[in-house]
Structure formats: C-alpha cells, structure tokens
Backbone as CSV, one residue per row, in Angstrom:
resi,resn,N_x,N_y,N_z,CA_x,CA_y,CA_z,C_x,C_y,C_z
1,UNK,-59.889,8.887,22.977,-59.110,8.321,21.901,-57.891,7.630,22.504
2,UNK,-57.874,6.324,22.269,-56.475,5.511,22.174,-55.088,5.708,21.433
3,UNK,-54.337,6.122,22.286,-52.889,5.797,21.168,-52.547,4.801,21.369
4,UNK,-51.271,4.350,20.829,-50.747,3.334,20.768,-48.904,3.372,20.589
5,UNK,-48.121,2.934,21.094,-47.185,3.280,21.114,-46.694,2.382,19.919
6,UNK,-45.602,3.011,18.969,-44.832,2.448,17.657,-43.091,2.293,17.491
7,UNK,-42.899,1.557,17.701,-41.561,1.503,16.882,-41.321,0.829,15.754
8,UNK,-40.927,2.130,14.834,-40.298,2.329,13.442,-38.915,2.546,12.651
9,UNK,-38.700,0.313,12.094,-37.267,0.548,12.140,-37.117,1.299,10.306
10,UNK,-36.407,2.270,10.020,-35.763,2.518,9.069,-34.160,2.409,8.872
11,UNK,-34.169,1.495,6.978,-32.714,1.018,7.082,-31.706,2.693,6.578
12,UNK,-30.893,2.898,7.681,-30.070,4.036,7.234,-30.315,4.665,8.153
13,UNK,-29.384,5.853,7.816,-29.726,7.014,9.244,-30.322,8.035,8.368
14,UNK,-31.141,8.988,8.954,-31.922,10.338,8.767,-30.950,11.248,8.439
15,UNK,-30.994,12.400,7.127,-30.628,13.262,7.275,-31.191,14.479,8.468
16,UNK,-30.558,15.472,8.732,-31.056,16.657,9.991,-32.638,16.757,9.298
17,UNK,-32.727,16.866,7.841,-34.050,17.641,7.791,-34.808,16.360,7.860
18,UNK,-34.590,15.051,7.512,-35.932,14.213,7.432,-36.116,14.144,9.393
19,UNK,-34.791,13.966,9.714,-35.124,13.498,11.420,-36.260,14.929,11.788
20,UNK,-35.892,16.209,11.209,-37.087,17.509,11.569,-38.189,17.054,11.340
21,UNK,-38.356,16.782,10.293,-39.822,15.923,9.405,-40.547,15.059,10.925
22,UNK,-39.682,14.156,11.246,-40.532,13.123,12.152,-40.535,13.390,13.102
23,UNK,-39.569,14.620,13.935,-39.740,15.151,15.066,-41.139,16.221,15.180
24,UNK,-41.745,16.421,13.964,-42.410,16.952,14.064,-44.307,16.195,14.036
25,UNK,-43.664,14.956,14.154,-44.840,14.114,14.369,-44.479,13.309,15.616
26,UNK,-44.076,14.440,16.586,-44.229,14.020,18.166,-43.189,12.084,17.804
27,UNK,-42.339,12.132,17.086,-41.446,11.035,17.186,-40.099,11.000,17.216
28,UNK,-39.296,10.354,18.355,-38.176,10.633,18.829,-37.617,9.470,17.491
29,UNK,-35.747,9.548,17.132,-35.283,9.141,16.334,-33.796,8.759,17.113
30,UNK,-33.564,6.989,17.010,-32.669,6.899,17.483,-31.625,6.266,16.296
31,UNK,-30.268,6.830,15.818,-29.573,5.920,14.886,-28.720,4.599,15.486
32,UNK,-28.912,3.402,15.071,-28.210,1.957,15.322,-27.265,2.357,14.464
33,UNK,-26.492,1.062,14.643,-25.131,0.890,13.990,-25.855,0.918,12.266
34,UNK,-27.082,0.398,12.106,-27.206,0.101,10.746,-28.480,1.293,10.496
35,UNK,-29.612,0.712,11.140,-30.861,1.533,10.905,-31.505,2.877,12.060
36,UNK,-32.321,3.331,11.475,-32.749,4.690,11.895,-34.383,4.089,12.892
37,UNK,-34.129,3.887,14.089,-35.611,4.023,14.738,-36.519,4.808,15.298
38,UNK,-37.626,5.028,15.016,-38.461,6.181,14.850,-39.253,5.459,16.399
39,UNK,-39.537,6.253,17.263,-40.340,5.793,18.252,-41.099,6.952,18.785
40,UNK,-42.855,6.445,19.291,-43.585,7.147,19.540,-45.138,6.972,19.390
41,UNK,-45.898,7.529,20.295,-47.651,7.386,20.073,-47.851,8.285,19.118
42,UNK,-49.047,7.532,18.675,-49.790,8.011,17.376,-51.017,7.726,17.832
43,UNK,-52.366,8.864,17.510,-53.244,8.440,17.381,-54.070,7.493,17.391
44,UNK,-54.001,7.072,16.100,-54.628,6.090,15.456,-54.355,5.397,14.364
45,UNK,-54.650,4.301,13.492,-54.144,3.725,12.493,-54.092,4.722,11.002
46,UNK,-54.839,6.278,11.396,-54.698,6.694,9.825,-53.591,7.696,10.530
47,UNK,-52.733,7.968,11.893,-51.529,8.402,11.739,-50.439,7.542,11.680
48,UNK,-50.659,6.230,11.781,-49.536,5.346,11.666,-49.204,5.573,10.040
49,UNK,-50.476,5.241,9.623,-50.610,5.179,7.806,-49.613,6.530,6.988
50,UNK,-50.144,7.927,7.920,-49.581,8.780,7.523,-47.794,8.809,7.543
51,UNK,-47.493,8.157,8.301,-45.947,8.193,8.832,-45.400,7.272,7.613
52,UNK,-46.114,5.933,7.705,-45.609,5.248,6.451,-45.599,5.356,5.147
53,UNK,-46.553,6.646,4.726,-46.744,7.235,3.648,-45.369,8.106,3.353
54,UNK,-45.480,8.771,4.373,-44.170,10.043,4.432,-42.753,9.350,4.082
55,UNK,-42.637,7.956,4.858,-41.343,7.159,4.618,-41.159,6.811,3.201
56,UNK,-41.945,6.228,2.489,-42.327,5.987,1.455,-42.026,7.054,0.410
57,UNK,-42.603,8.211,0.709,-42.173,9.282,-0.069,-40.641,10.253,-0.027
58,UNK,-39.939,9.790,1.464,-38.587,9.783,1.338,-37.924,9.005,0.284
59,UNK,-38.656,7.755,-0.199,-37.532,6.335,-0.886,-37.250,5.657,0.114
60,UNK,-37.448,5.697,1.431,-36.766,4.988,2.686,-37.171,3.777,2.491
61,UNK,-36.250,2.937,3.153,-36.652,1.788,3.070,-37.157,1.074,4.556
62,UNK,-38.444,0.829,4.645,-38.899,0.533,5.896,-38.733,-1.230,6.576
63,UNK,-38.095,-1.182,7.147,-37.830,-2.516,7.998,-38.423,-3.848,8.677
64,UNK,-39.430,-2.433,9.443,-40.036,-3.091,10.557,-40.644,-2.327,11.097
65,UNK,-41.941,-2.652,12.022,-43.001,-1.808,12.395,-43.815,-2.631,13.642
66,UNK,-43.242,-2.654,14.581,-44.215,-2.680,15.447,-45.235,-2.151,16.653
67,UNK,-46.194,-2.436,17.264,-46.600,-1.784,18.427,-46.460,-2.127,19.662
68,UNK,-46.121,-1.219,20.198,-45.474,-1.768,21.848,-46.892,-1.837,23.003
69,UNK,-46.569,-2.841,23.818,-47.637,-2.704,24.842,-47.201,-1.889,25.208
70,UNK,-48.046,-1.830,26.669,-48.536,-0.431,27.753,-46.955,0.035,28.359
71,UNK,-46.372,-1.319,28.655,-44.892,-1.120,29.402,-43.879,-0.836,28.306
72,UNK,-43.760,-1.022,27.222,-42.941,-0.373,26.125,-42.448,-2.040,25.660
73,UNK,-43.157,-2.988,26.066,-42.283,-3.931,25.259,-43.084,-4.748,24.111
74,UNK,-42.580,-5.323,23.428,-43.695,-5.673,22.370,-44.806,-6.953,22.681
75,UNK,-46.264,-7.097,22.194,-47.161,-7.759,22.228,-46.440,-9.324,22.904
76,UNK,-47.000,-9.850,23.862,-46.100,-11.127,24.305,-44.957,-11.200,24.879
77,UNK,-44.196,-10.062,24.948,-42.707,-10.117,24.825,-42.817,-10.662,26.374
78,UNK,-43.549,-10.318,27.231,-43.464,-10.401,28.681,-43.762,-11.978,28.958
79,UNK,-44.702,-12.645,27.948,-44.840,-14.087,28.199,-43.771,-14.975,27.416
80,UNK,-43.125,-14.247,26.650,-41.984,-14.855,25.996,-40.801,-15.223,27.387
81,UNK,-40.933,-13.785,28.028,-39.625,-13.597,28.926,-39.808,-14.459,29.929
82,UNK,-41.092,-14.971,30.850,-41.338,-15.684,31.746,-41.504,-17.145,31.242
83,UNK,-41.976,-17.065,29.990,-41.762,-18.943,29.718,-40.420,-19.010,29.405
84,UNK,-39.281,-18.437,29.237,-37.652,-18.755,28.920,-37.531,-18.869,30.304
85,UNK,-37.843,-18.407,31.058,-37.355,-18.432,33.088,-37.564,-19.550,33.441
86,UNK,-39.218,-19.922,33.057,-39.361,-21.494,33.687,-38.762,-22.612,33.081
87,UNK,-38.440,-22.165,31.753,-37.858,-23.641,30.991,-36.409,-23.566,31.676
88,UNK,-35.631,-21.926,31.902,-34.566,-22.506,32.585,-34.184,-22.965,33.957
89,UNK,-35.256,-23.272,34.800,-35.684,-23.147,35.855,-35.522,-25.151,36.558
C-alpha cells in the first residue's frame, strides 16, 4: 500500500482537543500567523476523505489541500524551481 504525503491548510488555530483529534491520525499540526496546518501520510484517498470529513464536522473552514511529492515539496514545485534558475540565468 501507497501513502502519500498531505498538507492540510485550516483557517484558524486548533483548540488542545481538536489538535488531540488529528494527532491521533498520525498528523503533526503547525499554527501560522493566520491558519492551522495539518501535515502527514495517509493511506489512501478514503483516509484523506476521512480527515476532511472530520474538518467538516468541526465547522472548520478548510483552505487548501495538497499532496506533496516524495521530497516533501509539492507536484512540480522542483520544475517550477529550476525553470526560475534558467530564466534568471
């Protein structure tokens, strides 16, 4: 089985018990100046589903959701970073 690594932006910060809630789905929780990011592998698409269900049933308001490649950065991000090098090049 494949995981897949996720970062999950939520707007606001976590109270102690919701951050318990998602620590308990193997996901670390970092607070920004504004929003709450949830990061971590999941399974598969019916535990991603489950997480966004759970947010949902907080009232949270969900942001943003993406999946990180293998190195932790997002889909492309690495061909983004090397075509900005050559254009400044």
């Amino acid at each position: 089985m494949s995981q897949h690594r996720y970062e999950i932006r939520i707007r606001g910060p976590l109270t102690p018990s919701m951050r318990s809630e998602f620590a308990q789905l193997d996901l670390s929780s970092t607070t920004a100046p504004v929003d709450t990011m949830l990061d971590g592998e999941l399974d598969d698409a019916a535990a991603l589903h489950g997480v966004l269900r759970r947010i949902e049933s907080y009232g949270l308001e969900l942001v943003e959701v993406r999946r990180l490649a293998e190195d932790g950065d997002p889909p492309g991000a690495a061909r983004r970073r090397d075509r900005a090098q050559s254009n400044s090049s």
